[in-house]
N, C-alpha and C positions, 0 to 999 in steps of 0.2 A: 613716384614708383609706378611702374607699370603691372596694373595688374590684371591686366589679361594674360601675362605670360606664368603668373598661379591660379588663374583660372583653367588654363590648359590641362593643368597634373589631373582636373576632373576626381579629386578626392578632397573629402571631407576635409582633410587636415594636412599640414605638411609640415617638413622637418626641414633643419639648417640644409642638409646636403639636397634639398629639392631646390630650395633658391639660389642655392649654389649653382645648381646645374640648370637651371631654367634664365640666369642671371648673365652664367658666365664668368660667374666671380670664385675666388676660390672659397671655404668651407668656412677659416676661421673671417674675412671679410661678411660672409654669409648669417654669421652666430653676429657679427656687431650691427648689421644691417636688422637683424631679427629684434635683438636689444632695441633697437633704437624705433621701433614701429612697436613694439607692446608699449615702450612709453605715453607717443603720439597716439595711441587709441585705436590704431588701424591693423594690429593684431590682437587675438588673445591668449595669451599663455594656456596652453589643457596641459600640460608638465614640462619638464625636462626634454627642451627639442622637439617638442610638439605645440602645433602655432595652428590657427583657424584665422581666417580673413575675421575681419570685425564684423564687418555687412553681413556674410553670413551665418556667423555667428547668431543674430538676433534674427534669421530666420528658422532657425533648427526647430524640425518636425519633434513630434514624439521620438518617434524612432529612430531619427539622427542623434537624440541625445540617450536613447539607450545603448544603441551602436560605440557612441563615445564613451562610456560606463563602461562598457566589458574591455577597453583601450584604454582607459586611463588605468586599471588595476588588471592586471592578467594571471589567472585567471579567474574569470570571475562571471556571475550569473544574475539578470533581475531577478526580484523575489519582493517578499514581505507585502504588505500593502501595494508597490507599484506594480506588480505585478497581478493581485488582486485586484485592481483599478482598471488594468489593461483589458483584466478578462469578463470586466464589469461586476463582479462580485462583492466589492465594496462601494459606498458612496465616500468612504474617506480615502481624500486623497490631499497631500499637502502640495503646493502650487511650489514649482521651482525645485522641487525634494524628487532625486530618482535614489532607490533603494536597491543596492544589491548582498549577494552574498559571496564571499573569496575566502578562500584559503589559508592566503597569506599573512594579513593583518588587517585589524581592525581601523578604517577610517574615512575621515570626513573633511573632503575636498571644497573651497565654497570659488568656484569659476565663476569673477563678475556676475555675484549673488544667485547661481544655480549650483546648489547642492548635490554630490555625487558621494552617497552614504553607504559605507562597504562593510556587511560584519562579518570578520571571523567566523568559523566553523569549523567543526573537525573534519579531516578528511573522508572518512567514511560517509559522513550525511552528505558527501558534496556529488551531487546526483541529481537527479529527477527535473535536468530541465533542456530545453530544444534549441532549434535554430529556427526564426522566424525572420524571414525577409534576410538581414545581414547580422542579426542581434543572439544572442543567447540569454533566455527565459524563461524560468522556473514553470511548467507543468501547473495550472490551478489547483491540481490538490497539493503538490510539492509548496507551492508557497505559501498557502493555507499553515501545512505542518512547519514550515521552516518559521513561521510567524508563532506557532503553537510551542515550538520548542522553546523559541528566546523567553514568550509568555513565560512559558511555565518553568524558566529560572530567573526569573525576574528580569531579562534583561529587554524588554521587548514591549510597549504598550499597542494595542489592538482593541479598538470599538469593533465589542462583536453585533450591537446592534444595529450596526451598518454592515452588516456581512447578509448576503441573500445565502443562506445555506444551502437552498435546493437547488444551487447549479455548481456544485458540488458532489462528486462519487464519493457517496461512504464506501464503496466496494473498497476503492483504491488508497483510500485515506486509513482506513484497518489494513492496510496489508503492508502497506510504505510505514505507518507509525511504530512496526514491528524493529524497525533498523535505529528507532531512537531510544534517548534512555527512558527505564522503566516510570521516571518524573513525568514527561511527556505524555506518555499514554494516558496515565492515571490522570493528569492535569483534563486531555482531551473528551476522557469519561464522562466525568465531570462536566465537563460542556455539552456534554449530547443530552445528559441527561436533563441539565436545567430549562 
């Protein structure tokens, strides 16, 4: 296979109809060509018609693989711990594990043993985060709270003595915890105070 002619596309990732057209071949020859290279080790499957070269694959930055987070589940936002890690605010961080938050459903991807961990949310909490570089990610107080919220209905574990709290705005963390349920606040209380 020649693969300077998917190196060309100069994206991160490509689909049947890129090899198709970069090949010359038509669409469904394209999808048996793709089959036949995730088996051989020289693709990797990121879902349904989305393929990454293998080699680069095991060069992905940070950031390539949060980029691929908000693309494997749309839409969607880092948060929780990785997004605390990003902003250096935790020393916990799990190796291989990117964490987001979506809309849509709750779930956990495992891409040749690197995890892409999506949680549900209700629509209204689905806010308070940016665009950095190419990626979308939670606000450090937003992730802070979106990790406080799960806490505080059990669905969520957080070492808070790994959390540097002083580079953290209470300004903004009292004014945003206003939009969660009344559990959440009262959980977060509770935390300031101890």
């Amino acid at each position: 296979m020649n693969y300077q002619k998917l190196e060309k596309l100069n994206k991160l990732y490509f689909t049947c109809q890129d090899v198709a057209n970069n090949f010359g071949i038509n669409p469904r020859s394209a999808n048996v060509l793709c089959n036949r290279y995730v088996k051989n080790g020289s693709f990797v499957r990121l879902k349904r018609n989305f393929y990454i070269l293998n080699e680069k694959w095991k060069t992905l930055t940070e950031k390539d693989l949060y980029f691929l987070a908000n693309i494997l589940q749309v839409p969607s936002y880092i948060s929780l711990s990785t997004a605390l890690s990003y902003y250096q605010i935790t020393t916990q961080l799990q190796q291989n594990f990117v964490e987001s938050i979506a809309i849509n459903r709750t779930l956990k991807l495992d891409i040749d043993s690197q995890v892409f961990s999506y949680t549900k949310i209700k629509r209204k909490l689905y806010f308070g985060f940016v665009k950095l570089d190419n990626f979308f990610i939670a606000t450090k107080e937003k992730a802070f709270l979106d990790a406080i919220y799960l806490v505080s209905f059990n669905k969520y574990e957080l070492d808070f003595s790994a959390i540097d709290f002083a580079k953290l705005d209470k300004k903004i963390i009292k004014k945003l915890v206003k939009k969660y349920p009344l559990r959440t606040a009262v959980y977060l209380e509770k935390l300031w105070k101890s």
